[in-house]
N, C-alpha and C positions, 0 to 999 in steps of 0.2 A: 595134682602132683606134677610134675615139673617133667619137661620132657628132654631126654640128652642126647644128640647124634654126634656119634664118634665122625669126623671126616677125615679119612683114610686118604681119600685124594687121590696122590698118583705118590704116597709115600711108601706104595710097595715096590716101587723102582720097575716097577716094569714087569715084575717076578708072581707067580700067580700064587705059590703056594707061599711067599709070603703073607699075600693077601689075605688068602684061607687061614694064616695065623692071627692073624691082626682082625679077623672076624673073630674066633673064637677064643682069644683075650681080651676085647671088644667087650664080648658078650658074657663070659662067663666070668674073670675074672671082676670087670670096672662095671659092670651090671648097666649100660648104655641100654638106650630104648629102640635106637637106629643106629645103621652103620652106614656111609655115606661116600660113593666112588666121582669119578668124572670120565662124563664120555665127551670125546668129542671126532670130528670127521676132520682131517689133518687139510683134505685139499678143499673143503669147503669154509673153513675157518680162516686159515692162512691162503698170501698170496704167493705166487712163484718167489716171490724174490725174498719175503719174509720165509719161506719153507727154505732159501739156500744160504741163509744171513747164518754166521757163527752162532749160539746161544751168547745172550748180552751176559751170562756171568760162567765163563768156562769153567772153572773151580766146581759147577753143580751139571754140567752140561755128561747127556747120556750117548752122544752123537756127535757127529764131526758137524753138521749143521743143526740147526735148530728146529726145520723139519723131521731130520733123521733123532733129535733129541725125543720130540713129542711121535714122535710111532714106536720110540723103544716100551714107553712109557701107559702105551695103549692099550687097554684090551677091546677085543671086539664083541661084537653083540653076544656070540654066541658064549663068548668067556661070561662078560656079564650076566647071563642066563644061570650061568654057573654059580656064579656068585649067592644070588638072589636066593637059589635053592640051599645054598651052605649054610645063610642068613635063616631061613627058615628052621633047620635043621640045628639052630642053634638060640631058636626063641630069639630071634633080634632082628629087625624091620630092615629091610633092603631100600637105599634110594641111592639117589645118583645125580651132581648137577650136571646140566646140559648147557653146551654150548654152542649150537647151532640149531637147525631147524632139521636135517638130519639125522642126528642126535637125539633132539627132540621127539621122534618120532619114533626112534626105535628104540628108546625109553619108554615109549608111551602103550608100545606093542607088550613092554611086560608089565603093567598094570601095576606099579609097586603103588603103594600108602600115597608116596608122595615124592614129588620132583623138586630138586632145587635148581633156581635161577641164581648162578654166583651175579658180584658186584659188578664183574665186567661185562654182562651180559644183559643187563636188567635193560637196558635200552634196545633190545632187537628186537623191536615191534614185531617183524614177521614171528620170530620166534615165540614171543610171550602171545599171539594172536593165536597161533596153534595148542599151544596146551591150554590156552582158554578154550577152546572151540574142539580139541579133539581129548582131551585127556580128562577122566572122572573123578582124579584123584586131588588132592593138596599139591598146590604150588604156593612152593616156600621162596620168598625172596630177598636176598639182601642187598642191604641200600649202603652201601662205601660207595663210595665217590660219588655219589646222586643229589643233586637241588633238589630242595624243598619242591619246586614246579614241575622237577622228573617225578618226584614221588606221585604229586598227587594221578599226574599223566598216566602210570603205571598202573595206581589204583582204579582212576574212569577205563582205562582198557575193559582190565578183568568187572567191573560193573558191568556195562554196557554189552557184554557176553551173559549176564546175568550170574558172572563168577566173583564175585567179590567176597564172599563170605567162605570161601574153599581159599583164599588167601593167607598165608602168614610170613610177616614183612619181620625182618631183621633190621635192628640199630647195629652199625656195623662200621669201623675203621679199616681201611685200606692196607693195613701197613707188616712188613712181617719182620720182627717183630714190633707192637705198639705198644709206647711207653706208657706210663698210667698216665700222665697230663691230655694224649689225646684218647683215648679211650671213651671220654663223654658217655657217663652212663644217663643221664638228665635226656638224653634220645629216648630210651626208653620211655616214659611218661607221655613226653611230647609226641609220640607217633601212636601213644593210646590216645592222646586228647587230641588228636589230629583226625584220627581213624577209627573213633570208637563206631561200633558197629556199622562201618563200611567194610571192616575185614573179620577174620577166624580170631587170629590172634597176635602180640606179639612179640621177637623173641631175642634173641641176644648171640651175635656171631662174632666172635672173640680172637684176636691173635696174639694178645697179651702173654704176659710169662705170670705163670699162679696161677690162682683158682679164689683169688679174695672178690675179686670183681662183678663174677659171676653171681656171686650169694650178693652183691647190691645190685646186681641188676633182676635177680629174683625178689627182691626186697621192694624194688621200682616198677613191679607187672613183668616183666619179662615171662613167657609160661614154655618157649622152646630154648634150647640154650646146645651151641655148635660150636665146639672143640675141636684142631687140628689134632690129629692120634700120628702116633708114629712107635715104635719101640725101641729106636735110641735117636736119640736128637741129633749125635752128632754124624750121621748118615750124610752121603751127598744128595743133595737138593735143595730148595728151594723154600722147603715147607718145613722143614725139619726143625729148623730154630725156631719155630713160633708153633710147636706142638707139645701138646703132654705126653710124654713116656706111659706107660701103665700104671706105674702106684699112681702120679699125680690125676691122669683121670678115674682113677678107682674113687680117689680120696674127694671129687670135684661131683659124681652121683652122691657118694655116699650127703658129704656136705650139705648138697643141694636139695635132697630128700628129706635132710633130718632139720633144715631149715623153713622149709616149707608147712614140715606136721607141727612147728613151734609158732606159726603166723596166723593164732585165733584172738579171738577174743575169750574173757571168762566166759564157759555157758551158764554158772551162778556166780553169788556173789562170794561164797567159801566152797572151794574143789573139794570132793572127795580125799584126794593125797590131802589135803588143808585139813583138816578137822582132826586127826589125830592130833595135831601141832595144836591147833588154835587150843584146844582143850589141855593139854598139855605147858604151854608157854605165855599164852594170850592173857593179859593182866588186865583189867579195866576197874579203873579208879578215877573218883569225883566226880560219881553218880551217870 
């Protein structure tokens, strides 16, 4: 069965009890498997002069600089603690991508299922060297903007720690939002016959508008599949435009579930539901 994480991101503006709502329409409502934050360490990420630069698109900006944007937009460990236990309390899996090696770490202190590595980060070797080496759990990783020669480099990492099989790599486009020409769901296949059991599994990270894409890239092995969640689109920020409201990701489990229990083979050659009909309709003539 197909796995969904809602990625919440930093769509709760900053606001906690937002957040606390967007778990529990998440979960109960859109019936998601994970629900999915970002941490990150504002002065260990950014430089001084990127932390006092304007945000590049004001129109979505939470601060007068783009430091002061990304701390409105933060919670701290002790919030995420928070989180984690709502998630619980709400039958829905707690994760979080990390973006530093800070981050990393105190992500790793709360033991969820599983970490993700976003696209912009999949190259910080220190970084992916730590949760290979200190964290027990699934690291999830997506591959936008990454060469075929980054991939395989990310995958000999986690080997070479003897983690490659706690792996699960994302076919993934960069873009918010991606029109369907670059979307390239044909990644998928190619990153199973690339990585077949060097990794866990793998999965589909989406910033498309719909939900048709997802059921072909379930259709091409895809087995985890990551949704931007928001509860109305047209919110300030960033992520907003390349997310699903609630029905559309209620409608993207449900989909995705009911497309999944339809990708058998016969187990006979006439079904059980068959056999009323065949007896019924089925004509055989000229011996």
């Amino acid at each position: 069965m197909p796995k969904i994480v809602a990625e919440i991101g930093c769509n709760h503006k900053g606001d906690f009890a937002i957040a606390e709502e967007m778990i529990s329409v998440a979960a109960k409502f859109c019936k998601v498997d994970v629900v999915k934050f970002q941490k990150r360490n504002i002065a260990t990420l950014l430089s001084a002069r990127e932390r006092s630069e304007p945000h590049p698109n004001p129109a979505h900006a939470y601060g007068e600089t783009y430091g002061e944007h990304r701390r409105a937009l933060e919670f701290d460990i002790g919030q995420h603690m928070r989180l984690q236990d709502i998630c619980a309390a709400h039958g829905v899996g707690y994760s979080t991508s990390v973006w530093d090696v800070v981050s990393a770490r105190e992500i790793i202190a709360l033991r969820p299922q599983l970490i993700k590595v976003p696209s912009a980060q999949n190259l910080n070797w220190a970084m992916l060297d730590v949760l290979s080496c200190e964290f027990g759990g699934e690291v999830h990783i997506s591959l936008g903007m990454t060469t075929r020669a980054e991939e395989e480099k990310i995958v000999k990492l986690f080997q070479s720690n003897g983690r490659g099989r706690d792996v699960v790599l994302y076919a993934c486009t960069s873009g918010y939002p991606v029109s369907f020409d670059d979307i390239c769901l044909f990644e998928v296949p190619r990153l199973r016959s690339a990585f077949d059991g060097s990794v866990k599994a793998i999965g589909f990270s989406g910033h498309h508008l719909g939900i048709a894409a997802d059921v072909g890239a379930l259709a091409l092995g895809a087995a985890w599949f990551e949704r931007h969640f928001t509860l109305d689109r047209t919110w300030k920020g960033t992520d907003h435009a390349a997310s699903l409201e609630p029905d559309g990701l209620r409608k993207l489990c449900r989909d995705l579930r009911a497309v999944s229990r339809a990708m058998t083979f016969k187990a006979t050659d006439i079904l059980e539901v068959e056999r009323p009909q065949r007896q019924k309709l089925k004509r055989i003539a000229g011996g």
